[in-house]
C-alpha positions as CSV (number, residue, x, y, z in Angstrom):
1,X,0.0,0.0,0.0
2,X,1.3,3.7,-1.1
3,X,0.2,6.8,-0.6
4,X,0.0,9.2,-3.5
5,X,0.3,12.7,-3.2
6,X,-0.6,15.2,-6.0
7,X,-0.9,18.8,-5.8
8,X,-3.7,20.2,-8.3
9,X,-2.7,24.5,-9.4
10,X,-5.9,24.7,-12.1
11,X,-7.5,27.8,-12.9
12,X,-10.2,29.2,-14.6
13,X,-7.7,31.1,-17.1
14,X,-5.0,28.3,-17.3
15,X,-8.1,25.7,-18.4
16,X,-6.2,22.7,-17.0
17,X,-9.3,20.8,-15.1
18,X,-9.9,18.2,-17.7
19,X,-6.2,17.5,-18.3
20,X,-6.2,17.0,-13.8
21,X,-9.8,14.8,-13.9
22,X,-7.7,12.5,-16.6
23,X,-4.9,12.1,-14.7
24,X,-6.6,11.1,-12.1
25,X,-8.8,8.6,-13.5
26,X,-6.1,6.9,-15.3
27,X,-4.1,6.5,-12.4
28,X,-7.0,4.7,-10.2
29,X,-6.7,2.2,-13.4
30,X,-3.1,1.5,-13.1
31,X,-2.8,1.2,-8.8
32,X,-4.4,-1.7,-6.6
33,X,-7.3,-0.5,-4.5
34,X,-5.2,-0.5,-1.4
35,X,-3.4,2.3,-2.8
36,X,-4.4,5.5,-1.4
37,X,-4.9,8.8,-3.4
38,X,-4.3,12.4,-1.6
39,X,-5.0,15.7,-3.7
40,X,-4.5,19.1,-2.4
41,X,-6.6,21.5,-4.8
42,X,-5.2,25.2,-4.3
43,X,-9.3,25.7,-5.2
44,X,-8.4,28.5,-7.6
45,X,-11.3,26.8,-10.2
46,X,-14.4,26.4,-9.6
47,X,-14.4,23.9,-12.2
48,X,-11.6,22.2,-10.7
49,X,-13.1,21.9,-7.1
50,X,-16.2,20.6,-8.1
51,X,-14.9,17.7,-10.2
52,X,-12.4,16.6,-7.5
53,X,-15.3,16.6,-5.1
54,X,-17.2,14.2,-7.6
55,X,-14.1,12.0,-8.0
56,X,-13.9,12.1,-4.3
57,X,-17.4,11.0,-4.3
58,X,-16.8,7.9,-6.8
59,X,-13.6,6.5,-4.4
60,X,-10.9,7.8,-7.9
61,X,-9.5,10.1,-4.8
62,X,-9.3,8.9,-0.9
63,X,-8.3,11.7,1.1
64,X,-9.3,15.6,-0.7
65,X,-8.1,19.0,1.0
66,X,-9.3,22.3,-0.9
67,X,-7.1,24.8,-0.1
68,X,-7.6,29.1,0.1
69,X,-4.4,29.9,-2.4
70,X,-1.4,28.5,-4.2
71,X,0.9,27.3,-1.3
72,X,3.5,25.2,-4.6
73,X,4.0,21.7,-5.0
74,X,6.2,20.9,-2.0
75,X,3.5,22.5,0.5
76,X,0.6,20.8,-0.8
77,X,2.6,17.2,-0.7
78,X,3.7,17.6,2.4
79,X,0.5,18.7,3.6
80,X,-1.2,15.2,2.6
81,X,2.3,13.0,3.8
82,X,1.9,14.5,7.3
83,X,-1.9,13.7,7.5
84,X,-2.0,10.1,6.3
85,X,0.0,6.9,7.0
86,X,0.3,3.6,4.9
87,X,1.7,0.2,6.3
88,X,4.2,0.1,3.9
89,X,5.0,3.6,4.3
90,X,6.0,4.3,0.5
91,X,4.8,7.3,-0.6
92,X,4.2,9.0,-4.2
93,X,4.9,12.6,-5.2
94,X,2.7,12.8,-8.8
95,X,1.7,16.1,-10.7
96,X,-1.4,16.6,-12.2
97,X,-0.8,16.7,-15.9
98,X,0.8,13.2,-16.6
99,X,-0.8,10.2,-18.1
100,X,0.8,6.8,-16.8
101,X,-0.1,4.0,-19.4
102,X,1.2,0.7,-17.7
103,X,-0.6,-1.2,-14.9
104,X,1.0,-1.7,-12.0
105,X,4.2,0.0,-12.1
106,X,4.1,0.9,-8.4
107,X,3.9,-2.8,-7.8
108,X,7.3,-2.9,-10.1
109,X,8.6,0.0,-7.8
110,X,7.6,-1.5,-4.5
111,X,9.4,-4.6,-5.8
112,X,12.5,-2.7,-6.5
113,X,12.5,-1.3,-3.2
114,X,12.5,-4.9,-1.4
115,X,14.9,-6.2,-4.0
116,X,17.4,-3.2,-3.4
117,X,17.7,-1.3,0.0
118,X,19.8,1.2,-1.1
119,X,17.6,2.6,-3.7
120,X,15.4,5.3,-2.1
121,X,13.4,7.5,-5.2
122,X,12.4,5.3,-8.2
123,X,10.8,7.6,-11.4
124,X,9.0,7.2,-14.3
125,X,10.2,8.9,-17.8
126,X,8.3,10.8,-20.0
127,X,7.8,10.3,-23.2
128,X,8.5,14.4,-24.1
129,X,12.1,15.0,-22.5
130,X,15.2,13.0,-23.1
131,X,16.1,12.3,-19.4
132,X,19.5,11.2,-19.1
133,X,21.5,10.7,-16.5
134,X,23.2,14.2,-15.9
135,X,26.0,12.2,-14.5
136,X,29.2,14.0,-13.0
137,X,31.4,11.1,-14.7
138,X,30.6,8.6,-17.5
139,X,30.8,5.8,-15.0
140,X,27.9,6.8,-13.3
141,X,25.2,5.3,-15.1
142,X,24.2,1.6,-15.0
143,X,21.2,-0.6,-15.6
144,X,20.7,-3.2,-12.6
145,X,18.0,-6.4,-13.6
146,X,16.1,-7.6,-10.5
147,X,14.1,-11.2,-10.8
148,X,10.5,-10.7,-10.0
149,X,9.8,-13.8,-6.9
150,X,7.9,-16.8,-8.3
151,X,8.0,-15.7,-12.2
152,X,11.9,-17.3,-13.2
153,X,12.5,-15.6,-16.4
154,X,10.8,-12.2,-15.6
155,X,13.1,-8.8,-14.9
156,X,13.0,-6.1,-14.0
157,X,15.6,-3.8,-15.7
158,X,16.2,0.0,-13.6
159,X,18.7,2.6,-15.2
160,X,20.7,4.5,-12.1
161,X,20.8,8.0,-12.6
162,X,21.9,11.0,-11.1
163,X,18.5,13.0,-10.7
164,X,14.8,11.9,-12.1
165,X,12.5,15.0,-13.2
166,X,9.8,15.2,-10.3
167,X,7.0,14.2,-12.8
168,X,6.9,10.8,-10.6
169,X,9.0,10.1,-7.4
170,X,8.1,7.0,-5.4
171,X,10.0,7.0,-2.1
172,X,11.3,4.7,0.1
173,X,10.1,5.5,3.9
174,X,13.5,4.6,5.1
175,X,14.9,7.2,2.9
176,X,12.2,9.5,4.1
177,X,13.0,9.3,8.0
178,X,16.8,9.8,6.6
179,X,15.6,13.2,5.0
180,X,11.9,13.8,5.6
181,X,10.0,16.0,3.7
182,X,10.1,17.6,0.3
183,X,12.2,21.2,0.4
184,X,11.4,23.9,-1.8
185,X,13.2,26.9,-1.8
186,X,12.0,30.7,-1.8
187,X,8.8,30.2,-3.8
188,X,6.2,28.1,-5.3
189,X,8.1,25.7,-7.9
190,X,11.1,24.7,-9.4
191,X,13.7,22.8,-7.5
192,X,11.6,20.3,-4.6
193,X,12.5,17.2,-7.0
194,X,16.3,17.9,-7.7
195,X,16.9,18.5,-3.9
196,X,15.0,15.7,-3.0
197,X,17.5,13.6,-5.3
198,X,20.2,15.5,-4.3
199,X,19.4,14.7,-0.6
200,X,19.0,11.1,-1.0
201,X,22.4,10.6,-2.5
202,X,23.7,12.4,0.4
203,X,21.7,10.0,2.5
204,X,23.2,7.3,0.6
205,X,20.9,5.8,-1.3
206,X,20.4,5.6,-5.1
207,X,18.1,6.8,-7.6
208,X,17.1,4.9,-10.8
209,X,14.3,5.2,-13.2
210,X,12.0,2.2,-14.7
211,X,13.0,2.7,-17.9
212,X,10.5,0.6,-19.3
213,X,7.5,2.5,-18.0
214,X,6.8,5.9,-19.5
215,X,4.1,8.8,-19.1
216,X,2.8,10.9,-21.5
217,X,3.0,14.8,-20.2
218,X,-0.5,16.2,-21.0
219,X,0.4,20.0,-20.8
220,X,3.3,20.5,-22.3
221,X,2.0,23.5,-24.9
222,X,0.1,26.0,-22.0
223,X,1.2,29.4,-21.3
224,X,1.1,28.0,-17.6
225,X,4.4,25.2,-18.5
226,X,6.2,28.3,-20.2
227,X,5.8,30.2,-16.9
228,X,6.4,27.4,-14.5
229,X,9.5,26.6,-16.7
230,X,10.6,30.8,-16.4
231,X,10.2,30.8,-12.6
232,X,12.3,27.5,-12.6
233,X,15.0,29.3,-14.5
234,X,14.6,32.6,-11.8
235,X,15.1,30.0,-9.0
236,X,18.2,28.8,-10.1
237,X,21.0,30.6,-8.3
238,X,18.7,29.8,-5.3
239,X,19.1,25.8,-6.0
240,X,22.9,25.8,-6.1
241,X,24.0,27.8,-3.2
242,X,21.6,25.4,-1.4
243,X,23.0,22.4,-3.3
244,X,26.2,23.6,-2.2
245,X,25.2,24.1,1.1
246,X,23.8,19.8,1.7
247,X,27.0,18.9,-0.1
248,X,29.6,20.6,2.4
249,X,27.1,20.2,5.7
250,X,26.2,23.8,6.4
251,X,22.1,23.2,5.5
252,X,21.3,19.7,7.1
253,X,19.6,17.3,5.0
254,X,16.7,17.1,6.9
255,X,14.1,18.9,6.7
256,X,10.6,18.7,8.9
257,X,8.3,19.9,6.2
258,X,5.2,22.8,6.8
């Protein structure tokens, strides 16, 4: 059992409601019932609100917070994280504009996780970037094959990599007590998912993608993306001096969340 955190920014000019309500749909498909769905809706669309209250209402969402303003990604996870538990403990950081096409990839993922206990963030690619491993040397990247318990023959290939682009982060909860909660700097968006890798490498684990198990990025045209990706660029000097500041010890690793 995971639980899946998603933090829903629609408004009534950016027109993103059907692009969330299909997201979240598709996902229901791909998870096992005991998975549990959180959304935090910064309730900026009217639209917006009223569909997750019906998806609510028809068991695609388990736990639904509808927020006053846009409090960014990192809040709005953290904000579901700190309310609800799962046995397992794994959790799921998931925007709200991707469209995952395989069932049960978070059964792949939790399999990883037992197979490997020093891999802490497993992510999904998407089909519109070229992720690659952004590696510091060439020796850095590696695929690792995992057999699948009663199914001889059956793999399970995961590419290492030096950061995965937030789209999808499952984590492992002993990474999570190692660094807690997701960190974003000065503002709304930009860096929570870098850090986040960043910290776990400090932590000493690994981070790897499922190659084989892509998502499709719904809004990749909007004038919303093209700001999102603007403010990212503003943030930047912000994300390496505190990069720099994990990697020599003078900002701990931890952090408590809010």
């Amino acid at each position: 059992m995971a639980l899946i955190a998603i933090a829903v920014y629609d408004t009534d000019e950016n027109k993103r409601s059907s692009i969330t309500e299909k997201c979240l749909i598709q996902l229901r498909r791909t998870i096992t019932p005991s998975d549990k769905v959180g959304v935090y809706n910064n309730g900026s669309c009217v639209e917006s609100s009223g569909n997750m209250d019906r998806l609510k209402q028809d068991g695609i969402v388990d736990y639904l917070y509808h927020g006053v303003e846009n409090i960014g990604t990192a809040k709005a996870v953290n904000h579901i994280w700190k309310r609800h538990m799962t046995p397992d403990g794994i959790k799921v950081k998931m925007d709200n504009d991707c469209f995952i096409h395989c069932h049960g990839w978070l059964e792949e993922a939790k399999e990883v996780f037992k197979r490997c206990p020093d891999i802490g963030i497993i992510g999904l690619k998407r089909i519109d970037v070229s992720e690659h491993p952004e590696a510091e040397s060439l020796q850095y990247r590696s695929v690792l094959s995992f057999a699948m318990p009663n199914s001889p023959g059956y793999w399970i290939a995961v590419e290492e990599v030096h950061h995965v682009i937030g789209t999808c982060h499952v984590y492992r909860p002993e990474l999570l007590e190692n660094i807690g909660y997701l960190y974003q700097m000065n503002g709304l968006y930009g860096f929570d998912d870098f850090l986040m890798c960043r910290r776990s490498q400090l932590a000493g684990f690994r981070t790897v993608f499922l190659p084989h198990i892509r998502i499709d990025h719904l809004d990749e045209i909007t004038g919303y993306v093209q700001w999102k990706r603007a403010y990212a660029m503003d943030m930047m000097r912000e994300f390496n001096k505190t990069a720099k500041g994990y990697q020599d010890g003078s900002i701990p690793i931890y952090y408590g969340g809010e």
